[in-house]
C-alpha positions as CSV (number, residue, x, y, z in Angstrom):
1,X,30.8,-36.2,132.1
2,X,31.3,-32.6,131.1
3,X,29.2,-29.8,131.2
4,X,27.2,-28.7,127.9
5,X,26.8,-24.9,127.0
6,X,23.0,-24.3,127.4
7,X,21.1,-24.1,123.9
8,X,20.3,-20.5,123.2
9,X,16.5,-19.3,123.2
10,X,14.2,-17.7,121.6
11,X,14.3,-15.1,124.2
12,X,17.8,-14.8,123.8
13,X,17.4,-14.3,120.2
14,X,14.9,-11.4,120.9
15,X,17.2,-9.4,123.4
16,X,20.3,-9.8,121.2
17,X,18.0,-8.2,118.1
18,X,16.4,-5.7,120.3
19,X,12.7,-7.1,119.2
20,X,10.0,-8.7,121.0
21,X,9.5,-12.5,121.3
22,X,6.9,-12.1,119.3
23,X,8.3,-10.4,116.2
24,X,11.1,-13.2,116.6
25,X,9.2,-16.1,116.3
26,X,7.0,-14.9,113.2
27,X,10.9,-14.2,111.8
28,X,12.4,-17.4,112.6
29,X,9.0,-19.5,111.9
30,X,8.2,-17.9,108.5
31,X,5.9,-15.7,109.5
32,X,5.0,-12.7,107.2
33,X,4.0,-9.0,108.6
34,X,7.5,-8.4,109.8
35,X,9.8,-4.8,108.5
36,X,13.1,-5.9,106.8
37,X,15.1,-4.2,109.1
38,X,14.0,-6.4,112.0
39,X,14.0,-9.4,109.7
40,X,17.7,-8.3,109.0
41,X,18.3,-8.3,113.0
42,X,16.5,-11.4,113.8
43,X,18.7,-13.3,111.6
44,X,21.8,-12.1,112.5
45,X,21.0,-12.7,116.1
46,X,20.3,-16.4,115.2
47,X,23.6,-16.9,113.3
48,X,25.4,-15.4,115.9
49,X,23.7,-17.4,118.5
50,X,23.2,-20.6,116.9
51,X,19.7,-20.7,117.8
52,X,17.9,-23.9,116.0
53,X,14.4,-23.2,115.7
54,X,11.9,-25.3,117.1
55,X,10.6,-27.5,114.2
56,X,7.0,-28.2,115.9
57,X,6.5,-24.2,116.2
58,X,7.6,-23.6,113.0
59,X,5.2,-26.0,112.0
60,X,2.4,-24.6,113.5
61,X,3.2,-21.2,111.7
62,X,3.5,-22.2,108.2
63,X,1.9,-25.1,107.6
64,X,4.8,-26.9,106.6
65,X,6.9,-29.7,108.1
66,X,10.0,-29.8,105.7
67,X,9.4,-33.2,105.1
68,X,8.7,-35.2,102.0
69,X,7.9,-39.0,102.2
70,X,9.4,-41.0,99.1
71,X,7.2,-43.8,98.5
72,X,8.5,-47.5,96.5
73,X,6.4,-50.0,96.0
74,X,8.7,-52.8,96.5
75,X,10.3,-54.5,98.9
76,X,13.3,-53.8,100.3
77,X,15.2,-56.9,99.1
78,X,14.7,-55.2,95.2
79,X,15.1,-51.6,96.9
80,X,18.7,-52.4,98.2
81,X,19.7,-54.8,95.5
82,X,18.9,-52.5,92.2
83,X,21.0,-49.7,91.5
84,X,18.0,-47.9,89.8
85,X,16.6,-47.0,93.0
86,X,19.9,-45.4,94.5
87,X,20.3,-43.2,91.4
88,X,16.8,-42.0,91.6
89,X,16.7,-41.5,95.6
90,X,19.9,-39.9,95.3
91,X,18.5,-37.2,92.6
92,X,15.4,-36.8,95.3
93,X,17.7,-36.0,97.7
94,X,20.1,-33.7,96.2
95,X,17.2,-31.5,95.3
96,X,15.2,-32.1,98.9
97,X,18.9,-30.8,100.9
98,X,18.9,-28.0,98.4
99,X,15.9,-26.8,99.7
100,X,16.2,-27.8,103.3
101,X,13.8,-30.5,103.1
102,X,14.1,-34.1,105.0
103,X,13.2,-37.2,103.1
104,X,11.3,-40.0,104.5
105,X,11.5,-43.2,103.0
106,X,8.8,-45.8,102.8
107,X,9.0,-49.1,101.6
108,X,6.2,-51.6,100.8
109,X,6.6,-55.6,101.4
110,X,3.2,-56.5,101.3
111,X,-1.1,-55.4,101.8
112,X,0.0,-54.7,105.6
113,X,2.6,-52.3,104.2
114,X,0.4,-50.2,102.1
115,X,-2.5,-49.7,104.9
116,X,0.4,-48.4,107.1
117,X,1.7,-46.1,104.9
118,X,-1.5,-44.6,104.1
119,X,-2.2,-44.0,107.9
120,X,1.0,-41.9,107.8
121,X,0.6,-40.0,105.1
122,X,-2.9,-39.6,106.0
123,X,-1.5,-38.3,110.0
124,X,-0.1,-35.0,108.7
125,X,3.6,-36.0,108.8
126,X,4.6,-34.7,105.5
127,X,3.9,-31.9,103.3
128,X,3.7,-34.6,100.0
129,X,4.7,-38.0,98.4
130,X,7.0,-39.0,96.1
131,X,6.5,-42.4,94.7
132,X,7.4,-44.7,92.1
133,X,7.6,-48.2,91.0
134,X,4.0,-48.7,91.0
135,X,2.1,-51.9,89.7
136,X,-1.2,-51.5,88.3
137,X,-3.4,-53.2,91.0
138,X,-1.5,-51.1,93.4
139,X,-3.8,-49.6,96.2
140,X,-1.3,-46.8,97.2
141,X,-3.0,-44.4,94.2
142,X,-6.3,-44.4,96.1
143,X,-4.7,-44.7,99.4
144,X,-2.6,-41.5,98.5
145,X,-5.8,-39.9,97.7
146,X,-7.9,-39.8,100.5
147,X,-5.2,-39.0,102.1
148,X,-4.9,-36.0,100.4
149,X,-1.5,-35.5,99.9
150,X,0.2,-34.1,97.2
151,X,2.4,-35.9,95.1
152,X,4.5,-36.6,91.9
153,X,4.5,-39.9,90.5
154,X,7.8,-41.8,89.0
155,X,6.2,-43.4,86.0
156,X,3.7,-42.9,83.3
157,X,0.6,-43.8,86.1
158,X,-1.3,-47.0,84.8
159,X,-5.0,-46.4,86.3
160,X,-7.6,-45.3,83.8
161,X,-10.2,-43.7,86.4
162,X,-10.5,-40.1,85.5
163,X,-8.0,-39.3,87.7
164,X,-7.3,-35.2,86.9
165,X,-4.1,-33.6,87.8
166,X,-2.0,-36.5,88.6
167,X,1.8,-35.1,87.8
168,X,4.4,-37.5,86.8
169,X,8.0,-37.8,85.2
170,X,9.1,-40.4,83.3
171,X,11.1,-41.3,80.3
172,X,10.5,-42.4,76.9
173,X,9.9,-46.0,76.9
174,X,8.5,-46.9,74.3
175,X,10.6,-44.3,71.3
176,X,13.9,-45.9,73.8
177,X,12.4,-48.9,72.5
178,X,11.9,-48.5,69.4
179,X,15.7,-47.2,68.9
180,X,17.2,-49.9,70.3
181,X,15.2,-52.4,67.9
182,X,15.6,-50.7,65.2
183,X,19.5,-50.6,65.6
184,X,19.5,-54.0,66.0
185,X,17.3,-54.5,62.5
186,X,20.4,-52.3,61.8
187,X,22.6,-54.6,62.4
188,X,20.9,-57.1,59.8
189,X,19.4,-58.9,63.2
190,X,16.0,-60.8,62.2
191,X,15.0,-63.1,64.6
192,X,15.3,-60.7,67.5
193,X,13.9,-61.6,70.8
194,X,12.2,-59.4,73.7
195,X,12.7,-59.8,77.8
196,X,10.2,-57.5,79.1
197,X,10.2,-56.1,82.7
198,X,6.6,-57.2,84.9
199,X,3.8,-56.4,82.5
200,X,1.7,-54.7,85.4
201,X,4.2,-51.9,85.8
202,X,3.7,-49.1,82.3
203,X,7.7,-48.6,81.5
204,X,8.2,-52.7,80.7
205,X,4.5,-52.3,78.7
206,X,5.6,-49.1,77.2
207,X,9.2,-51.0,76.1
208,X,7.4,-53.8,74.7
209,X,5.1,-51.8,72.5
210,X,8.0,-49.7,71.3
211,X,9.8,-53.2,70.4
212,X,6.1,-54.3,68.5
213,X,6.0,-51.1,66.7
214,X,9.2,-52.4,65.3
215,X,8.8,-55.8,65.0
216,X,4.7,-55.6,63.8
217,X,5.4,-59.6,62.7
218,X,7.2,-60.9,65.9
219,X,7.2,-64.4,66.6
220,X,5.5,-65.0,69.8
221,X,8.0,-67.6,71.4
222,X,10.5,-64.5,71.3
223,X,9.0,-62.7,73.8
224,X,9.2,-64.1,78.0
225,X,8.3,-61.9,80.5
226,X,11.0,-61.3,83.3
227,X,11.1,-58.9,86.4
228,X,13.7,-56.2,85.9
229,X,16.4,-58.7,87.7
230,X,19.7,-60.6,87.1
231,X,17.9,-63.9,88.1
232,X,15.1,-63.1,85.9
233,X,17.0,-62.6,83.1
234,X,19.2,-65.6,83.2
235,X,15.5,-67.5,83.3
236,X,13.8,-65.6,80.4
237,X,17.6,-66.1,78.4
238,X,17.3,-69.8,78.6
239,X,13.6,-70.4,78.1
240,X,14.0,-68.3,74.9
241,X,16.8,-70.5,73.5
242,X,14.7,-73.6,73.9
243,X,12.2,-71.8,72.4
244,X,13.7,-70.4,69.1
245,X,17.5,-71.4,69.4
246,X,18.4,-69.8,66.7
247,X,17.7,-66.0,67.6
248,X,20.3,-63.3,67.0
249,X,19.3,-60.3,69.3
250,X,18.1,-59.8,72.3
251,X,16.4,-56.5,74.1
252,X,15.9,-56.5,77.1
253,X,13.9,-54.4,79.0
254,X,16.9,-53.3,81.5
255,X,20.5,-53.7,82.1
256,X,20.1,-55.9,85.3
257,X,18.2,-58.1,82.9
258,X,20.9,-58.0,80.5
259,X,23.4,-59.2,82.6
260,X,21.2,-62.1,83.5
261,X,21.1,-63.1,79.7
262,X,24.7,-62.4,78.9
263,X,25.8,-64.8,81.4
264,X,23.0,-67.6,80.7
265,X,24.8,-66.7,76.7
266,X,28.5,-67.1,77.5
267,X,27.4,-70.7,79.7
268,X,25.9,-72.1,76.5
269,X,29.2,-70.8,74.0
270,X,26.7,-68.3,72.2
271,X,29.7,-65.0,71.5
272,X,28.3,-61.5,71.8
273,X,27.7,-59.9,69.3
274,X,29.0,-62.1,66.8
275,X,26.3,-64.4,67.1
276,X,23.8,-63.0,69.7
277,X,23.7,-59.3,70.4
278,X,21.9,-57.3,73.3
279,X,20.8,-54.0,74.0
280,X,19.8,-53.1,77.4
281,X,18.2,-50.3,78.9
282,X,18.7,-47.7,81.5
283,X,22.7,-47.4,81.1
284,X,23.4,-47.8,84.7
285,X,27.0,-47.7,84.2
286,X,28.6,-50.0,86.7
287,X,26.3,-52.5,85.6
288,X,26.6,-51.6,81.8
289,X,30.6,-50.4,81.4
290,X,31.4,-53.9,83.4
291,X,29.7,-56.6,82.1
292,X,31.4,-58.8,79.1
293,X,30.9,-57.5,76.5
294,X,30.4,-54.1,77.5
295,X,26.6,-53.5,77.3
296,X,24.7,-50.8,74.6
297,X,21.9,-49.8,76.2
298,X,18.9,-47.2,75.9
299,X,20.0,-44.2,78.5
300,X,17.7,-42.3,80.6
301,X,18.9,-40.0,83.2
302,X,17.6,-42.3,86.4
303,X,19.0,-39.0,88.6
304,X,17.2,-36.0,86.4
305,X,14.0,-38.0,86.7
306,X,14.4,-38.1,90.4
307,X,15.5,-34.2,91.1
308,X,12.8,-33.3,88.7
309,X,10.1,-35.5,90.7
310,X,11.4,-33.8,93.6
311,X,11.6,-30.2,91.8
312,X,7.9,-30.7,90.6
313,X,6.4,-31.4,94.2
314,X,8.4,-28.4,96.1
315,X,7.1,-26.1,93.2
316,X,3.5,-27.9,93.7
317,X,3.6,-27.1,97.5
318,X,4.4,-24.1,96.5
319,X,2.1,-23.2,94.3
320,X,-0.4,-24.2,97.2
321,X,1.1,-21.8,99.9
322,X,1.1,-18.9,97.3
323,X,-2.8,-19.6,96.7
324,X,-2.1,-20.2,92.8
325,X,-3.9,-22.8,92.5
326,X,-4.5,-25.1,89.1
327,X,-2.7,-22.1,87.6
328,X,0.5,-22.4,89.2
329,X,0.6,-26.3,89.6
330,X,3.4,-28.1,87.7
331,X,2.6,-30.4,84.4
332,X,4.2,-33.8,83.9
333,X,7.8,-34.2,82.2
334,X,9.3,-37.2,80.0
335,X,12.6,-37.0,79.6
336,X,14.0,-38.2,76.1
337,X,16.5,-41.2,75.9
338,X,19.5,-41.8,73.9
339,X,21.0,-45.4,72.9
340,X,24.6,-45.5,73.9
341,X,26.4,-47.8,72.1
342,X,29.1,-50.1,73.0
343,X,30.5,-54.0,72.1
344,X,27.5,-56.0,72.8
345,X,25.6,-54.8,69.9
């Protein structure tokens, strides 16, 4: 065993800046009423010391715990296995670490899941919620709610209540929609076929009315509802070529699902694009760049929406702190998306 240096205090930090404890700890707490000159002093003492505040002090001083919980309502099987998630939580977390602020991520398999997250966001352990990838019977909404904390959504929200002040980012589904169908009408495509994402979730409702607003006549057999997944997609791929065999485009409602159908396509000797082509959507490139054919899709920035969810709450907590009130809160953002084109279509 070897000896360890003993962890500086915050008396130390007070002698070495020729201040009281007192004027100290509102300094390294975040405490206001302190002259610049002492601030200045403070601070040097604690870089030249090393001195880590104490975070349950700090706490009690400002309010604040530096912590943001990141709420998805899925399970962690989808969570782990979808590289949507990883680009969003990794935008949340570059712009969290920017500002010094830990993430906490909660997941949600089941009922039992939501009624413990709302305990802990209700238990003061974080200053607000991001969360995303709700359904529309989804209790965390009202959950969130009572317990007062504030929060950005990821997603146009789907409840109809009333609700006032709810701030969300999202994308635009439904005009991403649109431009992928209308490229593939384009293309001289007629019998073009749909694979949404879960109805109960608003970007797969939003994509499929952007593909109706298109396609005002669509046969009804050409749309199958999927689940954003591989699997999914291989299903939907082959219950719509019993259904209308001879279709010549496919949309679906993201590039996970796309791969799905591309391989269900090549298994029954159907060539992309020559005979069948598909647009995804999302542009997640190692799933786009590498499947065969190389997959067009609708892009939206899946990181952007994320650091903006992220910058939205932190200015929203701020706007709290400063007393600003309604005035200073944030508004909601959709980002625009772009179709990137490549062999498939």
């Amino acid at each position: 065993m070897t000896d360890t240096a003993p962890r500086p205090t915050l008396e130390a930090v007070a002698a070495r800046a020729g201040v009281s404890r007192a004027t100290a700890s509102r300094v390294v707490n975040g405490g206001d009423g302190v002259r610049e000159p002492l601030v200045a002093r403070v601070r040097r003492a604690v870089e030249e010391l090393g001195y880590v505040p104490n975070q349950a002090a700090r706490s009690l001083v400002t309010r604040r715990h530096d912590a943001v919980a990141v709420v998805i309502a899925e399970p962690e099987t989808r969570v782990f296995a979808d590289p949507f998630f990883a680009l969003q939580l990794r935008g949340i977390s570059k712009e969290l670490t920017a500002h010094d602020n830990q993430l906490v991520l909660l997941l949600t398999e089941g009922r039992d899941d939501h009624a413990r997250v709302g305990r802990y966001l209700a238990g003061g352990h974080v200053d607000g919620a991001l969360v995303f990838s709700l359904h529309l019977d989804d209790p965390l909404p009202g959950l969130i709610q009572h317990a007062g904390v504030p929060t950005v959504f990821g997603g146009r929200p789907g409840w109809s209540d009333g609700r006032s002040g709810v701030v969300y980012v999202d994308s635009d589904n439904r005009g991403g929609a649109r431009e992928a169908v209308r490229h593939l009408v384009g293309l001289g495509r007629t019998r073009i076929a749909h694979i949404t994402g879960p109805l109960d979730q608003t970007s797969a409702a939003d994509r499929l009315d952007g593909f109706r607003d298109v396609m005002v006549d669509a046969d009804p057999r050409l749309i199958v509802e999927s689940d954003f997944t591989p699997a999914g997609g291989e299903r939907a791929m082959r219950e719509l070529l019993e259904r209308r065999p001879d279709l010549d485009a496919v949309f679906a409602a993201n590039d996970l699902t796309a791969a799905g159908a591309l391989r269900v396509l090549r298994e029954r000797g159907r060539r992309v694009p020559e005979d069948v082509a598909v647009i995804g959507f999302d542009d997640m490139l190692p799933v786009a760049e590498q499947s065969d054919p190389p997959l067009t899709t609708v892009r939206q920035d899946i990181e952007e929406m994320g650091r903006l969810m992220a910058r939205l709450l932190l200015r929203r907590l701020g706007s709290r702190s400063t007393d600003q009130g309604v005035a200073g809160a944030p508004s909601s953002v959709v980002l625009p998306t772009t179709l990137v084109r490549r062999a498939s279509a």
